[in-house]
Each structure stands twice: as C-alpha cells, then as structure tokens.
C-alpha positions as CSV (number, residue, x, y, z in Angstrom):
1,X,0.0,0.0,0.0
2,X,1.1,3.5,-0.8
3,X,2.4,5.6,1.7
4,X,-0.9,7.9,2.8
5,X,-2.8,4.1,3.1
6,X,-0.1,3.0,5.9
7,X,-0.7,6.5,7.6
8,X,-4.3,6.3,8.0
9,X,-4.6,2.9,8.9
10,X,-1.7,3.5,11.3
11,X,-3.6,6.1,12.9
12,X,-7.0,4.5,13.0
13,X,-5.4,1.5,14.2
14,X,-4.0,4.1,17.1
15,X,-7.1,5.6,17.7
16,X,-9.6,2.4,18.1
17,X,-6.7,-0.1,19.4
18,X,-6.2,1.5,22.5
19,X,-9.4,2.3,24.2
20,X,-8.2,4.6,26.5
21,X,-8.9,7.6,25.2
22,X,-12.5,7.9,26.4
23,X,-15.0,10.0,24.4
24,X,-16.4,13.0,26.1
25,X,-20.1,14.2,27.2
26,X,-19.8,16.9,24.0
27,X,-18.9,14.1,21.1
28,X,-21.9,11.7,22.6
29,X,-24.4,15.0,22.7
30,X,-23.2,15.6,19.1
31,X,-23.7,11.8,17.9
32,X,-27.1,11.6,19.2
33,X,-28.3,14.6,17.6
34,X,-26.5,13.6,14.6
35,X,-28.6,10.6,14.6
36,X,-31.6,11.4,15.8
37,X,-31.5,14.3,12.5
38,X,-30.7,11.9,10.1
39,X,-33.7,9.8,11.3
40,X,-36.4,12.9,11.5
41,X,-34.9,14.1,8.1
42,X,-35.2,9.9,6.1
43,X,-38.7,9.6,7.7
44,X,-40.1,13.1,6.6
45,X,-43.1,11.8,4.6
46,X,-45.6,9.3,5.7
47,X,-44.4,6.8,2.7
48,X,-40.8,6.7,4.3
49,X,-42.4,6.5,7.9
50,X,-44.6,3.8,6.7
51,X,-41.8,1.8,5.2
52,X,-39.4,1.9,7.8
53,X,-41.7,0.9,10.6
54,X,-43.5,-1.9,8.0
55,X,-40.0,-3.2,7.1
56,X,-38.9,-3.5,11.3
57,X,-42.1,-4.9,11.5
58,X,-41.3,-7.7,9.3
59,X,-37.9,-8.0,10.4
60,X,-39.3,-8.4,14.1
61,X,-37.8,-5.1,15.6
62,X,-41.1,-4.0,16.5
63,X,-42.2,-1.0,17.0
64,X,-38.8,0.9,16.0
65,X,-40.2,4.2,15.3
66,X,-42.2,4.9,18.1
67,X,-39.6,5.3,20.7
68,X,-36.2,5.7,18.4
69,X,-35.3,9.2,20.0
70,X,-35.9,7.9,23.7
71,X,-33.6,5.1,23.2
72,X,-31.0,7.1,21.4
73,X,-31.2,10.2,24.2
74,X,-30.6,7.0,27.0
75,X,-27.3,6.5,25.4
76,X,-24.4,7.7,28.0
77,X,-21.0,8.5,28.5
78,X,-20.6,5.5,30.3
79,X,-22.4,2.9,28.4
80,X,-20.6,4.0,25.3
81,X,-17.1,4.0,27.0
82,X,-18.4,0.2,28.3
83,X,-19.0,-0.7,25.1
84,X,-16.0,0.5,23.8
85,X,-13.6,-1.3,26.4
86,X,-15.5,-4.5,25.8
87,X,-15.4,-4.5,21.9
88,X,-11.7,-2.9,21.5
89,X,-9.7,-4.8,24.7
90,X,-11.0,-8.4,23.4
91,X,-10.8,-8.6,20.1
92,X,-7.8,-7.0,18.2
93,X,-8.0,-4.9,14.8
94,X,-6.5,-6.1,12.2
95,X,-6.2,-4.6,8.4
96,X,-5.1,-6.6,5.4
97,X,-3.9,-4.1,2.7
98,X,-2.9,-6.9,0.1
C-alpha cells in the first residue's frame, strides 16, 4: 500500500486499538443529535415513515419508530465508553492491505 494508506490505517489502528482515550459528554451529545436528525430528516413523509416501521415490522424489531429518540437520548457516557472497552480490549484490529 502506498504511503498515505499506511498512515491512516496507522492512525486509526492508534485511535480504536487502545481504548483509552474515552470520548467526552460533547462528542456523545453531538452523535445523538447527529442521529436522531438523520432519522427525522429519512422519515419526513408518511411513505418513508410507513416503510421503515413496516420493514422492522417484518424483520421483528417491533415498534422501532415509536420510541427511536428515547432510546437514542438513554445512550451515555458511560455505556458508550463500556462498550468501547468491551469491543476494543477483546478482540484485536486487524487490516489486510494486500
């Protein structure tokens, strides 16, 4: 791989490997409402709503819609840096290039 490919997986590889750089109370804020947009803005007509919710229907989510924003504002500091230890301390990353 050429030189700028080494570089950025070098430092994502620094970034996710570690875990110990926990994320702060301002990036989670700014994910949720991040998410929480892009999910008002996809389900902006009644078509869209009605897919989505017939399509987790069918899947057997549920009820996804209804209570999307209450889940997503639940999300904490905490849980995510829980989550993070448990998925990054276990399980290496590893990146084949060739």
């Amino acid at each position: 791989p050429s030189a700028e490919v080494r570089d950025v997986l070098r430092a994502t590889a620094d970034a996710l490997g570690s875990g110990r750089a926990p994320v702060t109370d301002a990036e989670v804020a700014r994910a949720k409402g991040f998410l929480i947009g892009q999910r008002r803005q996809a389900r902006q007509t009644a078509g869209r709503r009605a897919r989505a919710s017939a399509w987790a229907e069918a899947m057997g989510f549920g009820d996804l819609e209804r209570d999307y924003e209450a889940r997503i504002g639940a999300v904490t500091r905490e849980s995510v840096d829980t989550l993070a230890r448990q998925l990054f301390s276990t399980r290496p990353v590893v990146a084949r290039t060739k």
